[in-house]
N, C-alpha and C positions, 0 to 999 in steps of 0.2 A: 892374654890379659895380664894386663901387672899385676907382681905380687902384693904389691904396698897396702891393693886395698882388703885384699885375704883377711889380716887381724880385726877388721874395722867390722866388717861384716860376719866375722865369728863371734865380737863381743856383742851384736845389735841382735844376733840370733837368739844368745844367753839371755838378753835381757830381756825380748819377746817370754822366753820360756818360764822366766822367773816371775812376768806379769799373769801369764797364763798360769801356773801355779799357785799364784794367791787368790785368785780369782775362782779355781775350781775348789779351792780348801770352803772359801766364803760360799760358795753352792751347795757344798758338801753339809753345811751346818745351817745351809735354810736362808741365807742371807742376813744383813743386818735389819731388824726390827720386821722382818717379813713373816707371815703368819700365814695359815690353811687355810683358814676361815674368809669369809667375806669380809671385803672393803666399808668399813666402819666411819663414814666421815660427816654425819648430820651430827643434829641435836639428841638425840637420842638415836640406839640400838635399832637397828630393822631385822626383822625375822629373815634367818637364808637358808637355803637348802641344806638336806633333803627336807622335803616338805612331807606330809601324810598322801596319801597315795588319794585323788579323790577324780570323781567327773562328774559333772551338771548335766541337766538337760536346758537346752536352752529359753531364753534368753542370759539364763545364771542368775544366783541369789546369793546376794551379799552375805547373808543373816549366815549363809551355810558354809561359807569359805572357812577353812580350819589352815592355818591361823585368820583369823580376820583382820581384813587390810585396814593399813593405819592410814585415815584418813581428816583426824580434824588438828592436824599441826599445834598443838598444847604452846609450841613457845612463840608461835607468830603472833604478834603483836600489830594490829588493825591501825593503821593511820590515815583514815579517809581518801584513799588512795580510790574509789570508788564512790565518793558520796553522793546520797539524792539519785543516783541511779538504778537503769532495771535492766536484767540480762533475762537472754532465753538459754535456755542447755538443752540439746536435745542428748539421749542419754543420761540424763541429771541424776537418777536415781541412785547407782549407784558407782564403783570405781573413779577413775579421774573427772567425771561428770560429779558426783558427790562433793569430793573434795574438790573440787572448782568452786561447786553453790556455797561452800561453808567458809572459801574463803574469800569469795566476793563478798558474801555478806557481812564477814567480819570485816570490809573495807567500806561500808555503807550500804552496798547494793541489794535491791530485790530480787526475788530469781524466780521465774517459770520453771520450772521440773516438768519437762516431758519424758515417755517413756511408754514403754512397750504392753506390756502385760505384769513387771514387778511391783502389785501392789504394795506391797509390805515396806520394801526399800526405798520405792519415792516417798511413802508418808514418812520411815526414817531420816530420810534424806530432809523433807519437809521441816521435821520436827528440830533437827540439828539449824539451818537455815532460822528459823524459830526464834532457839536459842540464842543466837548472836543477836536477836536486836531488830532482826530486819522481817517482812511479808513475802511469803511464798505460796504457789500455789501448785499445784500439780496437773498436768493434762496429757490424757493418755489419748496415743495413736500410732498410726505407722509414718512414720519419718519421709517412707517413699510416698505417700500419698501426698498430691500437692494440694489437696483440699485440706488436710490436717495441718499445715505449716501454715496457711492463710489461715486458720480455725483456730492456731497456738498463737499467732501474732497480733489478731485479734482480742483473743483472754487477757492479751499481757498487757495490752495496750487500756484494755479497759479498766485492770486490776490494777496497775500503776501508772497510768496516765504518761506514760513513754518509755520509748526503749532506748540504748544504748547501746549493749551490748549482743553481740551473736554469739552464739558458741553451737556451732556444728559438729556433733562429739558422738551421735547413736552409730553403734558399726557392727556388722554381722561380718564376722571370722570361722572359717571352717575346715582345718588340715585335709591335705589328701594327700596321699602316697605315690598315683598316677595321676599322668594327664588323664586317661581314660578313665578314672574314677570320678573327673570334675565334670557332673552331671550340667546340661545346660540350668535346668531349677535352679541346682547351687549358684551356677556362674550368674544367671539373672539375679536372683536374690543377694549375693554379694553387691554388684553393680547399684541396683534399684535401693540398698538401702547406704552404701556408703557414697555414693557420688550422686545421685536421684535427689537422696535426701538431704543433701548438703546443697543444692543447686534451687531446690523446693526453700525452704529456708531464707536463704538468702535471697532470693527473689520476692518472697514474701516482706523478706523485712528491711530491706534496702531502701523504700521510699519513704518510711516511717523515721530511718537516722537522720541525726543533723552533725553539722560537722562536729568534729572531734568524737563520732560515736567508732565504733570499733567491731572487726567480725578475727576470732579467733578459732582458724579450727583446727581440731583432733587429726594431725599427719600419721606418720610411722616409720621407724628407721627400716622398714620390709619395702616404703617407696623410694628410698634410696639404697639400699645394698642389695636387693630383692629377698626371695626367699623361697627355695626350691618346692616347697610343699604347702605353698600359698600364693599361689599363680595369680587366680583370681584378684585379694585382699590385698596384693602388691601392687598389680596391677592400679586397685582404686586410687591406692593412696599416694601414689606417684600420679595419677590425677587431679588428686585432691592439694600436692604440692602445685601444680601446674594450674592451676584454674584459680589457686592462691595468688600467685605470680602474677597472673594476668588480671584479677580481680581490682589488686593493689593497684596496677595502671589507670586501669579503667574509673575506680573510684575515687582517684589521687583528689582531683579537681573539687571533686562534693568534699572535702575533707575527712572522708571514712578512712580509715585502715584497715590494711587485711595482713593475718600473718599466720604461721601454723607452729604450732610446736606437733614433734615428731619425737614421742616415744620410743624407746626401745621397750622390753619386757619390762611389763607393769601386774601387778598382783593385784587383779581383778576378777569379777566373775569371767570375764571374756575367756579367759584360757584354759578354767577347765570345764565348761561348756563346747568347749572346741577340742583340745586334745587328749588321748588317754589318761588314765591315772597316773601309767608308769612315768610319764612324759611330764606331769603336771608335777609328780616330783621334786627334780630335776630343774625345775622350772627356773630359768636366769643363771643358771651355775655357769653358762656358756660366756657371759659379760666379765669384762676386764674387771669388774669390783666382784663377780661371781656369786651375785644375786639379783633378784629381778629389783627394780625400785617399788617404793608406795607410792599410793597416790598424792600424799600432802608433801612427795618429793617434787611429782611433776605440778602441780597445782600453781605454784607458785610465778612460773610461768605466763601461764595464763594470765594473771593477777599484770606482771608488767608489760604482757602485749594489750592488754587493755586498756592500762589506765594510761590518761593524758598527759600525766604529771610525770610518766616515765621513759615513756617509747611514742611520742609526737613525731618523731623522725624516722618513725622504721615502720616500714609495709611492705609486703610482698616478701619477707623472708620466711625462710623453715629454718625453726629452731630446732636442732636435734639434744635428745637427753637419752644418752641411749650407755651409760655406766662406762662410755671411754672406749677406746679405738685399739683396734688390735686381739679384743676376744678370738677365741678360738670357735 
């Protein structure tokens, strides 16, 4: 080899190490403006981990969540981005069901509140809904029941005299450690109320839209990255992406929309009704911003796969909010 290039190559090596030295000093002191703490970039402070050590029994209760989830968005500001309309929620009571109803309403809309057995949470839920201006009402059942979804689109339609909007949001979540641990029960029960009841729903309320009405539902970043300890839960909601997809084809013509937003960890009752204390912890520390999000984060959302005046041109997509790419 010639010598000529020896010096060239000895200075490019120097100057490799003197980059790599600045570089490990600035790691060394935490980086420029980099902090421990969670990713801080709303309108106000979100509560992060370590969280109080707690677990529900299910279906979960809002009232009992310690911290309790920030759900009615203080600085959003309502611009009829909803008005004279009516939506159904199943789940409405409480988590991004809640803060869905509070902020449809604060865009004009009336909302159904279906839900499970949380009394207390859907009249909260109710009462917040209330508050902004608009009529709400509450109707309890089971989501997998397709006699319940004709029997909630019925109330809504007679309580406000049309529908608009869908919002398929109720979901039953339940960790396991093994395959062999995921009982068929569980796995029916998973299925029957996340896919069942999303399918019930919307079949129900599909002949009642007119164009420009809209069906938003509850995805999950578990149906797109999966999630080793929620086979089941993944499984749905990677169904519930897919029957999104094919939804939005199928309804293109009637001028419906169909679109999902897809959470990552949300701080709701759902998770600690589902996993241990130690685990509820911990909860979102695993997310690039290193806490799980609220719900009046993911709400918002909703609010523009809804409205006409924002997303006329987008169906069949999953939106993902899942705190940024590259968690550990």
């Amino acid at each position: 080899m010639d010598d000529r290039f020896e010096p060239r190559a000895e200075k490019i090596a120097d100057q490799e190490r003197r980059i790599q030295d600045g570089v490990d000093a600035k790691a060394r002191k935490g980086g420029a403006g980099e902090t421990d703490g969670a990713v801080q970039a709303g309108a106000r402070a979100y509560p992060e981990p370590p969280f109080p050590k707690q677990h529900q029994t299910k279906p979960g209760d809002e009232a009992a969540l310690d911290p309790a989830p920030l759900y009615d968005a203080p600085f959003w500001k309502g611009s009829g981005k909803l008005e004279g309309m009516a939506a159904i929620i199943t789940g409405g009571d409480s988590g991004i069901g809640r803060a869905v109803a509070v902020l449809f309403a604060r865009e004009g809309c009336d909302v159904a509140i279906c839900h499970l057995d949380e009394d207390k949470d859907a009249a909260d839920t109710k009462a917040a809904v209330e508050a902004e201006g608009r009529r709400a009402i509450v109707l309890q059942g089971d989501a997998a029941d397709p006699a319940f979804s004709e029997a909630a689109v019925r109330a809504t339609l007679e309580a406000f005299g049309r529908l608009d909007v869908v919002v398929p949001n109720a979901a039953f979540q339940e960790h396991v450690e093994a395959l062999e641990d995921l009982t068929f029960e569980h796995f029916d029960r998973t299925l029957k109320t996340n896919l069942y009841g999303y399918f019930n729903l919307v079949k129900a309320a599909v002949p009642h839209l007119k164009p420009g009405g809209a069906i938003v539902m509850t995805g999950s970043v578990t149906g797109i990255m999966g999630n080793e300890n929620l086979l089941d839960y993944s499984m749905t909601k990677g169904g519930i992406h897919a029957f999104a997809r094919s939804l939005g084809t199928h309804l293109a013509p009637k001028g419906i929309r169909v679109n999902v937003v897809a959470p990552g960890p949300v701080w709701t009752p759902l998770n600690p009704a589902d996993q241990q204390a130690d685990k509820v912890a911990k909860f979102g520390s695993q997310t690039v911003m290193k806490r799980p999000a609220q719900p009046e984060e993911i709400a918002p959302a909703f609010v523009f796969l809804a409205s006409p005046q924002m997303s006329s041109y987008i169906t069949g997509e999953v939106l993902p909010i899942i705190g940024g790419y590259g968690g550990g």
